[in-house]
PyMOL Python script that loads the backbone (N, CA, C, O; Angstrom):
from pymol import cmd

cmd.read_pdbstr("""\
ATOM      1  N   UNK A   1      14.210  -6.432 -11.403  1.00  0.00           N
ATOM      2  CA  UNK A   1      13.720  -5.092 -11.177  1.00  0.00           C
ATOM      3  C   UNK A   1      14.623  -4.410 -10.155  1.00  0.00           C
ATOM      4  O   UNK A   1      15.010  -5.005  -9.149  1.00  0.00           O
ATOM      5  N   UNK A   2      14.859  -3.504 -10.356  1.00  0.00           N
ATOM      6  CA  UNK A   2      15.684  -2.545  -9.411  1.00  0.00           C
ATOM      7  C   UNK A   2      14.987  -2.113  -8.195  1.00  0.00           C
ATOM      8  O   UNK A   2      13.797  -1.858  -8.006  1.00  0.00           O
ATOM      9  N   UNK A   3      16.134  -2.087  -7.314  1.00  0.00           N
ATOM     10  CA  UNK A   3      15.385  -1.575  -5.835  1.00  0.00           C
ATOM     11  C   UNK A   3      15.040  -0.204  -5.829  1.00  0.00           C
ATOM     12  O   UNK A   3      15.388   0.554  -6.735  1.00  0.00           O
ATOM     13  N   UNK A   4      14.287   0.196  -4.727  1.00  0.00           N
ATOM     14  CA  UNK A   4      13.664   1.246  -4.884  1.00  0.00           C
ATOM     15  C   UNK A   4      12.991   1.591  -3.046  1.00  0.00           C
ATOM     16  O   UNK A   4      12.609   0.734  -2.249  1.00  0.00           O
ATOM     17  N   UNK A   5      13.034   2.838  -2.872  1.00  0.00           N
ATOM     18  CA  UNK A   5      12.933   3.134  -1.711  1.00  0.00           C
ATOM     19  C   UNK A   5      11.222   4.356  -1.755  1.00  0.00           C
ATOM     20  O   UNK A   5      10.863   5.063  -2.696  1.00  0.00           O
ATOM     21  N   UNK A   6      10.615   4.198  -0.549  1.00  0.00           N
ATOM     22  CA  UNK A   6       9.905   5.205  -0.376  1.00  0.00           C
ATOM     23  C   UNK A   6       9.502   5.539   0.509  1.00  0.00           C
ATOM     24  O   UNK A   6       9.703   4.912   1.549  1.00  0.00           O
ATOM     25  N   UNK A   7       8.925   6.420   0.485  1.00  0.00           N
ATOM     26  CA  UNK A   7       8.526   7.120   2.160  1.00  0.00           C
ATOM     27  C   UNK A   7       7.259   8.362   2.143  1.00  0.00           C
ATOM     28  O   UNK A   7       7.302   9.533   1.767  1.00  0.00           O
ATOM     29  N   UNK A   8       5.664   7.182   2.972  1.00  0.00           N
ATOM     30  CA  UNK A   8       4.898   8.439   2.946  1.00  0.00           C
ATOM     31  C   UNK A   8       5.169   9.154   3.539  1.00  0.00           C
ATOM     32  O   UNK A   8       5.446   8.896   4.710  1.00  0.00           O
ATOM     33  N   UNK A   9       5.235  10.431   3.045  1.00  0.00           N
ATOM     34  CA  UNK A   9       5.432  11.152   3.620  1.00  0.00           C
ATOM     35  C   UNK A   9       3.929  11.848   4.262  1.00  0.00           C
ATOM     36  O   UNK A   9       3.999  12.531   5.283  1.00  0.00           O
ATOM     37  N   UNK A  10       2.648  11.623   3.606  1.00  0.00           N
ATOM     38  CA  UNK A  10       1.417  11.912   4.675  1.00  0.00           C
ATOM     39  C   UNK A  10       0.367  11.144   3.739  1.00  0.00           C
ATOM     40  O   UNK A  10       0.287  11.034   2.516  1.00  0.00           O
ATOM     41  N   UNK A  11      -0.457  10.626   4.872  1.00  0.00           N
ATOM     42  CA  UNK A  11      -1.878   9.770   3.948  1.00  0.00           C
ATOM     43  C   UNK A  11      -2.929  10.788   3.643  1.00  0.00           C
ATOM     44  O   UNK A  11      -3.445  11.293   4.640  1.00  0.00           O
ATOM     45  N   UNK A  12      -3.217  11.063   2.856  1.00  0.00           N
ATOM     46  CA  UNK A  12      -4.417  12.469   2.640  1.00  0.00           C
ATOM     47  C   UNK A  12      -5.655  11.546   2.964  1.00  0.00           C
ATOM     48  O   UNK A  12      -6.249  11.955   3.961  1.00  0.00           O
ATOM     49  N   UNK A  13      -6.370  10.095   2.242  1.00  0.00           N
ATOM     50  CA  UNK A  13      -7.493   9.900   2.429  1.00  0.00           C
ATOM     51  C   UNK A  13      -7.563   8.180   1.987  1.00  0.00           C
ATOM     52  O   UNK A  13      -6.839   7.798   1.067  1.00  0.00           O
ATOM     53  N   UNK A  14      -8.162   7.532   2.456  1.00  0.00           N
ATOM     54  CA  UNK A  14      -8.475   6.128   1.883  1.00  0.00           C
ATOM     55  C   UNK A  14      -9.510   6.114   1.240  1.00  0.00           C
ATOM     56  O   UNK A  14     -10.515   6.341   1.914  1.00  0.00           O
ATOM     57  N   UNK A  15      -9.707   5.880  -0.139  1.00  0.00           N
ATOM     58  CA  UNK A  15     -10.605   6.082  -0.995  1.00  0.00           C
ATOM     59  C   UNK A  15     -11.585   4.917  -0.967  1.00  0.00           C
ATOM     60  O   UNK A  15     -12.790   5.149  -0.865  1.00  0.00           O
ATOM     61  N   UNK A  16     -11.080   3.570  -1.060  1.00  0.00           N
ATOM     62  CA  UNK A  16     -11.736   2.442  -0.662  1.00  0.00           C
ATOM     63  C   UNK A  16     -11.048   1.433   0.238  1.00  0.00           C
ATOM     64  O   UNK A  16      -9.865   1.509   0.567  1.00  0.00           O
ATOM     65  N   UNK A  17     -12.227   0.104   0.753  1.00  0.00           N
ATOM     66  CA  UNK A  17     -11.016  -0.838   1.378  1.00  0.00           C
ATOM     67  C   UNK A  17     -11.792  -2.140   0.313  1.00  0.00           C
ATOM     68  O   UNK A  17     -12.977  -2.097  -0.019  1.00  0.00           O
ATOM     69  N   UNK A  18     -11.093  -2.935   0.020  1.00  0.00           N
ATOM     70  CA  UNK A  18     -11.576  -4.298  -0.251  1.00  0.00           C
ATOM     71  C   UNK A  18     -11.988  -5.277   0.729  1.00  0.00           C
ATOM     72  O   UNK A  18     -11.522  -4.705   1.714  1.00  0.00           O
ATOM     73  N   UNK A  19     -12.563  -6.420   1.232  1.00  0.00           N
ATOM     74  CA  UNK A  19     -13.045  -7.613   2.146  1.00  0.00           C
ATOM     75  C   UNK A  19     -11.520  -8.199   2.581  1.00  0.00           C
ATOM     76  O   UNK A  19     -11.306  -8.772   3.649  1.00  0.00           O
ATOM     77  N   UNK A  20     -10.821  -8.022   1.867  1.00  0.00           N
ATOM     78  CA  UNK A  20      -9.357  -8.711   2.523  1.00  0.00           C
ATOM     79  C   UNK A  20      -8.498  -7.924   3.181  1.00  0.00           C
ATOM     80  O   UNK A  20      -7.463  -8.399   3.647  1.00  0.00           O
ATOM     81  N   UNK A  21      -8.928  -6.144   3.352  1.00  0.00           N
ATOM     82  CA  UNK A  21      -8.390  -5.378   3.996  1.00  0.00           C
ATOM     83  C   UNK A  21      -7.377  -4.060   3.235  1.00  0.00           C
ATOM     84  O   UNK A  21      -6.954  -3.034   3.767  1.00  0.00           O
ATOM     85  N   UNK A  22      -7.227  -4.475   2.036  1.00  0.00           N
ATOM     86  CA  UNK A  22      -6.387  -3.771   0.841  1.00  0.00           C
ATOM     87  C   UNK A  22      -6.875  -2.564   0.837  1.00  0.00           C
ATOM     88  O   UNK A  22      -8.044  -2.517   0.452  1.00  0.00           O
ATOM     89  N   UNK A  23      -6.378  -1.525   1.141  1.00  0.00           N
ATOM     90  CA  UNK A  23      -6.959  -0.126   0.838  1.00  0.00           C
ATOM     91  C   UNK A  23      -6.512   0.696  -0.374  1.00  0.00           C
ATOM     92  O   UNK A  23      -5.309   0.624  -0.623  1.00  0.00           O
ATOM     93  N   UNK A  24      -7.416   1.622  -1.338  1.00  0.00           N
ATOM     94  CA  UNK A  24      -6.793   2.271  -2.036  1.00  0.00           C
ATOM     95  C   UNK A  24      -6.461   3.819  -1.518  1.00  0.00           C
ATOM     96  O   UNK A  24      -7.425   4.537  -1.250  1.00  0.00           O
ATOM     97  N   UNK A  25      -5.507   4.190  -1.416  1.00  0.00           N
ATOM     98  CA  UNK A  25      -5.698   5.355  -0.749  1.00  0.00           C
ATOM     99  C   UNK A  25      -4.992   6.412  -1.554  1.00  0.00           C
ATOM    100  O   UNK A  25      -4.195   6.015  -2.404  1.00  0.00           O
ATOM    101  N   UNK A  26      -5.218   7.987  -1.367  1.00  0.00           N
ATOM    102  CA  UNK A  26      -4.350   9.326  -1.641  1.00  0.00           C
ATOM    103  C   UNK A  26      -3.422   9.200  -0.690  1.00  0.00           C
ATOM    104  O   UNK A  26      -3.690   9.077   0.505  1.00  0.00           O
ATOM    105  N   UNK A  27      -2.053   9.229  -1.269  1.00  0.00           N
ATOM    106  CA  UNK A  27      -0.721   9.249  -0.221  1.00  0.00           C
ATOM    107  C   UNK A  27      -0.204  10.313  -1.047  1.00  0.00           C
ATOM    108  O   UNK A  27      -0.431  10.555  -2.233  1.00  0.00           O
ATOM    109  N   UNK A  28       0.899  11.202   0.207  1.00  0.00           N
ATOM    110  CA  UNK A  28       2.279  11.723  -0.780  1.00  0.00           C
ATOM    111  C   UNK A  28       3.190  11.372  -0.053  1.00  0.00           C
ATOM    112  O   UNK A  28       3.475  11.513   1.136  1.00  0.00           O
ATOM    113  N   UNK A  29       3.985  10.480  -1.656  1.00  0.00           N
ATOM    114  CA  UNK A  29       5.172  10.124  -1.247  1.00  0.00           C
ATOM    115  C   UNK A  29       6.629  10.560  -1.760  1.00  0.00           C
ATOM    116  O   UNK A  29       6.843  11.380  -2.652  1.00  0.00           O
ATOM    117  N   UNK A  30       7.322  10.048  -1.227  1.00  0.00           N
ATOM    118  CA  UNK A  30       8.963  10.444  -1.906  1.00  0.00           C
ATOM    119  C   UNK A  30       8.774   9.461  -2.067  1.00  0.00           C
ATOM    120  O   UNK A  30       8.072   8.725  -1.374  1.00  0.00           O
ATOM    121  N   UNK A  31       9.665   9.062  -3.541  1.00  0.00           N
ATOM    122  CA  UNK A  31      10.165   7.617  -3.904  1.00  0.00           C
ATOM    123  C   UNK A  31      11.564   7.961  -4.635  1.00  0.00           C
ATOM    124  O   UNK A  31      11.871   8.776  -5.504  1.00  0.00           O
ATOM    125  N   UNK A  32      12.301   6.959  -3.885  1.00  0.00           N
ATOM    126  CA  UNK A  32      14.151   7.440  -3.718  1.00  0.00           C
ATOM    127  C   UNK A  32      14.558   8.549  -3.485  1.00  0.00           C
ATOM    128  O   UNK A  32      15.511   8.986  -4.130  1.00  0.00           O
ATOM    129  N   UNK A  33      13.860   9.401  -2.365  1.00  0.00           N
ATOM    130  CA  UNK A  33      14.231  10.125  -1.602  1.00  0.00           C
ATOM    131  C   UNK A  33      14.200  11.898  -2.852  1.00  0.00           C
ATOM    132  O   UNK A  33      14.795  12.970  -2.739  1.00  0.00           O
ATOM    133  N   UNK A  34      13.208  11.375  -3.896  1.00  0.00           N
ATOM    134  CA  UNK A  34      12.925  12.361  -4.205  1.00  0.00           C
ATOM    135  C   UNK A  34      12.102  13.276  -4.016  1.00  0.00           C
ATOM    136  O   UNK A  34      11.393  12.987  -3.052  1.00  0.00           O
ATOM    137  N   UNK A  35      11.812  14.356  -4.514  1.00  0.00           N
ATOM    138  CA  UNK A  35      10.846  15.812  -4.117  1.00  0.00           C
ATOM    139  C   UNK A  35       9.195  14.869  -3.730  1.00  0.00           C
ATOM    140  O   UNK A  35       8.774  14.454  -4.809  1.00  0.00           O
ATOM    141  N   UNK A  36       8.278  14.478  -2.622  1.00  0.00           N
ATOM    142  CA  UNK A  36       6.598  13.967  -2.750  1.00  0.00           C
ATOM    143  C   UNK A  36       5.790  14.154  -3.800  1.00  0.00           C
ATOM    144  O   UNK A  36       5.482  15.209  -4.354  1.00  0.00           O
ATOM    145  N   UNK A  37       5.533  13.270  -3.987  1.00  0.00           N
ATOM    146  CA  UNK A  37       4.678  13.458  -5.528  1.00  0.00           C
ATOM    147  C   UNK A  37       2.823  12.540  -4.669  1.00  0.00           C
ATOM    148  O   UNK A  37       2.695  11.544  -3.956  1.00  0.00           O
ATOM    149  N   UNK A  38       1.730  13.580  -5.271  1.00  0.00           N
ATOM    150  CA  UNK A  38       0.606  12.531  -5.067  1.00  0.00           C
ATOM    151  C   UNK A  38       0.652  11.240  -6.065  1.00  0.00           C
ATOM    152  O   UNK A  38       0.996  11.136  -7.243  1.00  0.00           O
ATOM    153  N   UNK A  39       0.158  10.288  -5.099  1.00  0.00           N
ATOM    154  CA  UNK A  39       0.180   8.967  -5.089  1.00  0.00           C
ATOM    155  C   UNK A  39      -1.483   8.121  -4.632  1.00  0.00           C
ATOM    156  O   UNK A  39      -2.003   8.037  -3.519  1.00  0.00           O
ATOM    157  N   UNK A  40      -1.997   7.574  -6.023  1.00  0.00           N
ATOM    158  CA  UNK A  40      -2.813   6.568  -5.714  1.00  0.00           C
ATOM    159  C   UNK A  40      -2.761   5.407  -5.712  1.00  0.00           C
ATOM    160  O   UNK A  40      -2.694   5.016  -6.878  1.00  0.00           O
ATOM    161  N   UNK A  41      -2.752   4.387  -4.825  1.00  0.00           N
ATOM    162  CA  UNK A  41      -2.461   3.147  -5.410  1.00  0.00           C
ATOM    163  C   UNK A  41      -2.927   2.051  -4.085  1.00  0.00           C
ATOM    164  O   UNK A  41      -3.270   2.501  -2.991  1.00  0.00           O
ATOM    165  N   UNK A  42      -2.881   0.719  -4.356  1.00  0.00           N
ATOM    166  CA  UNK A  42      -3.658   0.188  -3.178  1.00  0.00           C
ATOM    167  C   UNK A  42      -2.408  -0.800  -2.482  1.00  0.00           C
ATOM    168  O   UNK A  42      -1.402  -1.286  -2.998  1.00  0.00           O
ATOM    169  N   UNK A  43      -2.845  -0.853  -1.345  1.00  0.00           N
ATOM    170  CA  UNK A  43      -1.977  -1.209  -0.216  1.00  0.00           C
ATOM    171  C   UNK A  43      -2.617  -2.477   0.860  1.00  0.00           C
ATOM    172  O   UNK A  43      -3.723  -2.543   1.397  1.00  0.00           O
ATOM    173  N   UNK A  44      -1.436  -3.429   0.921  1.00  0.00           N
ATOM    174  CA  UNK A  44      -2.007  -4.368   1.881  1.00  0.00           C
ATOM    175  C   UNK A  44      -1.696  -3.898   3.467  1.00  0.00           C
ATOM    176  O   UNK A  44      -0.689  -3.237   3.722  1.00  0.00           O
ATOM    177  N   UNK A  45      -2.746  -4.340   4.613  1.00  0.00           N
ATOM    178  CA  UNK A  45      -2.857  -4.087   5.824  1.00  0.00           C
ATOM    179  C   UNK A  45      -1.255  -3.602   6.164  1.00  0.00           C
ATOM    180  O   UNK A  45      -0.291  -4.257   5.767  1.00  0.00           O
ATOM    181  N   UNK A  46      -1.167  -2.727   6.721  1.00  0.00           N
ATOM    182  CA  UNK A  46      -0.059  -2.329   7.395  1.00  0.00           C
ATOM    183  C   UNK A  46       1.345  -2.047   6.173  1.00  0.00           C
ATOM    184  O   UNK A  46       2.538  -2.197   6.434  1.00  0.00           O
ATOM    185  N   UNK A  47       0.855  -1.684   5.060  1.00  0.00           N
ATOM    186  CA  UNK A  47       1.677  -1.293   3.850  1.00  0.00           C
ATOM    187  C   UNK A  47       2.758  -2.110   3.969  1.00  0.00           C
ATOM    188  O   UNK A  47       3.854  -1.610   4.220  1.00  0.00           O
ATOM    189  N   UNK A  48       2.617  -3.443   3.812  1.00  0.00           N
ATOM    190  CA  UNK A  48       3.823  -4.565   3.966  1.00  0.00           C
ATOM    191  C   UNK A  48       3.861  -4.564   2.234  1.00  0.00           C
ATOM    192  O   UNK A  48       5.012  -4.659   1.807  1.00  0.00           O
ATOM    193  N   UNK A  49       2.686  -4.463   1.061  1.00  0.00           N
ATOM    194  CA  UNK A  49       3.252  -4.683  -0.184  1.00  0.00           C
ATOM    195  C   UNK A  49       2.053  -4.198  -1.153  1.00  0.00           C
ATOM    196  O   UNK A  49       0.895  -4.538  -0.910  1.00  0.00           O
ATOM    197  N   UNK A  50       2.354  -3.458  -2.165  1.00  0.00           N
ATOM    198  CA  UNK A  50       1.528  -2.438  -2.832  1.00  0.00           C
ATOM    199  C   UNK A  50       0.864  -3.166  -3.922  1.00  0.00           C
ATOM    200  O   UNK A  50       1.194  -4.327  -4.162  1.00  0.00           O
ATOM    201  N   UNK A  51      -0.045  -2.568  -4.595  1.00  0.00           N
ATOM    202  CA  UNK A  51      -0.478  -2.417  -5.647  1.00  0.00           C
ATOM    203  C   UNK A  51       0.238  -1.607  -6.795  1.00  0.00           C
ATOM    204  O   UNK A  51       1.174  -0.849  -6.538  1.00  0.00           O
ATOM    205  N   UNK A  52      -0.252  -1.802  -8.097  1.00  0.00           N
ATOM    206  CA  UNK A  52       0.681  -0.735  -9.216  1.00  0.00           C
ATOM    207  C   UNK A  52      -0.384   0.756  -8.762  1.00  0.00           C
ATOM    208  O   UNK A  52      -1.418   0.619  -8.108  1.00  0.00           O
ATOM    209  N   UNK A  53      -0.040   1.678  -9.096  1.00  0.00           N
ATOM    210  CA  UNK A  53      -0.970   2.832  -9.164  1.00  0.00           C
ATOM    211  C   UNK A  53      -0.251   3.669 -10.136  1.00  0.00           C
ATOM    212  O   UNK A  53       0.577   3.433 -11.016  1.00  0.00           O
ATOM    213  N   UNK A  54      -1.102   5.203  -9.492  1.00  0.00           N
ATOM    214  CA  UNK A  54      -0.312   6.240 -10.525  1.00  0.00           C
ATOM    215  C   UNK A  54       0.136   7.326  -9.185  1.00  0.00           C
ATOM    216  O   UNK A  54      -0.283   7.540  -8.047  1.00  0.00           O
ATOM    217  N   UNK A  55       1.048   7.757  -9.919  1.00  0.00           N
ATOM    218  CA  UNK A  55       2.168   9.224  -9.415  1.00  0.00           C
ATOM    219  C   UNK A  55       1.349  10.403 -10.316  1.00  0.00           C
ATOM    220  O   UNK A  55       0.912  10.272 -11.460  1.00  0.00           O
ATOM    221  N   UNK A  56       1.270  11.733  -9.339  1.00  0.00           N
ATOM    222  CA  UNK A  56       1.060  12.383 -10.435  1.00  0.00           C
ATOM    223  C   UNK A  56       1.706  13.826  -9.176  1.00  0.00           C
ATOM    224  O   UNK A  56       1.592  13.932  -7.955  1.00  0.00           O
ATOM    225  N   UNK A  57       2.332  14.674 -10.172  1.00  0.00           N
ATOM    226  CA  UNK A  57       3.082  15.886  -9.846  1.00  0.00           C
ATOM    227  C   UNK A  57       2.108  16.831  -9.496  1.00  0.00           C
ATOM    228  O   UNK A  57       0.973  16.650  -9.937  1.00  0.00           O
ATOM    229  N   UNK A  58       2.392  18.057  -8.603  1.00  0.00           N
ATOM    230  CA  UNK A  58       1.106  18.946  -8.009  1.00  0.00           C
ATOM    231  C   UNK A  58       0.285  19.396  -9.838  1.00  0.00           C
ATOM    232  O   UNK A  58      -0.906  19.261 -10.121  1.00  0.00           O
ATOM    233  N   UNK A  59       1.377  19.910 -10.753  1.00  0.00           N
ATOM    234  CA  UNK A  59       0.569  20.319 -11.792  1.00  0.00           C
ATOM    235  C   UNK A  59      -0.591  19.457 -12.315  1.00  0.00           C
ATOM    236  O   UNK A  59      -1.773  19.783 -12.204  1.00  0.00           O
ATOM    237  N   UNK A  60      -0.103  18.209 -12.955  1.00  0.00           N
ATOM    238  CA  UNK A  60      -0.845  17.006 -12.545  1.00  0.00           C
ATOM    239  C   UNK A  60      -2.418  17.015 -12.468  1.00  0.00           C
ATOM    240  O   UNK A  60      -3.400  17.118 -13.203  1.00  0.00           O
ATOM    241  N   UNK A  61      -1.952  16.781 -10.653  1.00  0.00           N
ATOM    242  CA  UNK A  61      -3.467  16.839  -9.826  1.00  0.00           C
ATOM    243  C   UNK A  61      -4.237  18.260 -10.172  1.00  0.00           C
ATOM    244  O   UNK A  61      -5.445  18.392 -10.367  1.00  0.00           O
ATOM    245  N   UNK A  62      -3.294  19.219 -10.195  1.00  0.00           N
ATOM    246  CA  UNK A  62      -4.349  20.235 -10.421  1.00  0.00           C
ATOM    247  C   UNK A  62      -5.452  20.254 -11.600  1.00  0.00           C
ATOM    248  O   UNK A  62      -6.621  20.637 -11.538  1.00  0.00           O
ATOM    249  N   UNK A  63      -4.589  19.622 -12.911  1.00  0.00           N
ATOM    250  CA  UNK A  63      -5.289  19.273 -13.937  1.00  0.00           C
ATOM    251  C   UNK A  63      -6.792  18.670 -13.775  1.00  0.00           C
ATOM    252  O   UNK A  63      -7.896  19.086 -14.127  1.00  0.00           O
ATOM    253  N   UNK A  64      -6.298  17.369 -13.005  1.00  0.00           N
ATOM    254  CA  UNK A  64      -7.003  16.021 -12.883  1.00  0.00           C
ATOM    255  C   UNK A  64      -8.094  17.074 -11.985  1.00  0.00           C
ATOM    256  O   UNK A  64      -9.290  16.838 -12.157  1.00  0.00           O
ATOM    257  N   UNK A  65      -7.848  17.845 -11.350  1.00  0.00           N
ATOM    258  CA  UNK A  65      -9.130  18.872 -10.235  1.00  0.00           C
ATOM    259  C   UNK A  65      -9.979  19.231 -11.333  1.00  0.00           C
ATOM    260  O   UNK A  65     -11.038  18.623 -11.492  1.00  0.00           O
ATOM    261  N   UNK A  66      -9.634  20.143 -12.098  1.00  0.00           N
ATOM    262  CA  UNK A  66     -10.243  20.933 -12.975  1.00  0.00           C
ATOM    263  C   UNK A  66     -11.008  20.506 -13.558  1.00  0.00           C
ATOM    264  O   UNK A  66     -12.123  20.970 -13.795  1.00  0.00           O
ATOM    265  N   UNK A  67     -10.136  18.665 -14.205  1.00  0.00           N
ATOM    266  CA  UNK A  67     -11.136  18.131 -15.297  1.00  0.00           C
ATOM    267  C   UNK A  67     -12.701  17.858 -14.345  1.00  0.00           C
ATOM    268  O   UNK A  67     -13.823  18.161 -14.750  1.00  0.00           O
ATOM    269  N   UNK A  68     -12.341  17.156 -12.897  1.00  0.00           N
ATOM    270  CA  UNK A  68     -13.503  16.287 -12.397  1.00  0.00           C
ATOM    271  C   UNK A  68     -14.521  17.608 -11.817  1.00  0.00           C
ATOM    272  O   UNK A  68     -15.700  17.470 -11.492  1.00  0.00           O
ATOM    273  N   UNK A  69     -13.866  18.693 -11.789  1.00  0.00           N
ATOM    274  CA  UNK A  69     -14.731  20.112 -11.119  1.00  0.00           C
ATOM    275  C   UNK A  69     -15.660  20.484 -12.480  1.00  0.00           C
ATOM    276  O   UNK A  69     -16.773  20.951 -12.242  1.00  0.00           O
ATOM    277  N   UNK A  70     -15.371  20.351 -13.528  1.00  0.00           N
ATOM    278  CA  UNK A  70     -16.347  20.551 -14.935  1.00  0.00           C
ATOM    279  C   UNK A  70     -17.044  19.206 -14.807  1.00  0.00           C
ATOM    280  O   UNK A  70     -18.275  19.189 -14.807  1.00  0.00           O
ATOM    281  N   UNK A  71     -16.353  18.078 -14.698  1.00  0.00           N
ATOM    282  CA  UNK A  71     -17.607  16.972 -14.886  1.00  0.00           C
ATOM    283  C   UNK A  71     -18.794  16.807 -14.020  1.00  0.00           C
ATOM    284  O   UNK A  71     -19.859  16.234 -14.254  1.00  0.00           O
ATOM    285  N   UNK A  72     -18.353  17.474 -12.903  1.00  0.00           N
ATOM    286  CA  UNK A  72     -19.688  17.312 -11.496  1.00  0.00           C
ATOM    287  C   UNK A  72     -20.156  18.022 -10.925  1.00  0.00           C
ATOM    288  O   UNK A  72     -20.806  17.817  -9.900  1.00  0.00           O
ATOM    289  N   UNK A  73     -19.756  19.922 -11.901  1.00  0.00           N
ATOM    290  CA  UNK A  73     -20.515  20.530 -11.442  1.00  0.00           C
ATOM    291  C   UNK A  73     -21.467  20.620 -11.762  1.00  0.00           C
ATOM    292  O   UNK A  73     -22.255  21.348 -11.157  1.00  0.00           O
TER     293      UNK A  73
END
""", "prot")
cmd.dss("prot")
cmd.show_as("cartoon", "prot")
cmd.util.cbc("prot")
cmd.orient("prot")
């Protein structure tokens, strides 16, 4: 697998933690020093090594708003 670089650039929210300390959280990150993209995905204590998650671009999230703003209003 190819290397790969990233950098939060800000934690918006920790959504859950697991008993072993693993958090899933809203991050935006750059990854290889590209444009921040929102980022969910889960993380061990002190972000030493991740979970898989998803990337999603501002259009994206806005989508993903809209859909969950019709489901719960």
């Amino acid at each position: 697998m190819p290397e790969f670089t990233y950098t939060i650039v800000e934690t918006l929210g920790v959504l859950s933690e697991t008993a072993k300390g693993w958090t899933k959280e809203l991050n935006l990150i750059s990854w290889n020093g590209r444009e921040p993209k929102l980022d969910v995905r889960e993380w061990a204590p002190e972000h030493e090594k991740m979970g898989k998650g998803v990337t999603l671009t501002e259009e994206e999230a806005k989508e993903i708003y809209k859909i969950l703003a019709q489901r719960y209003s």
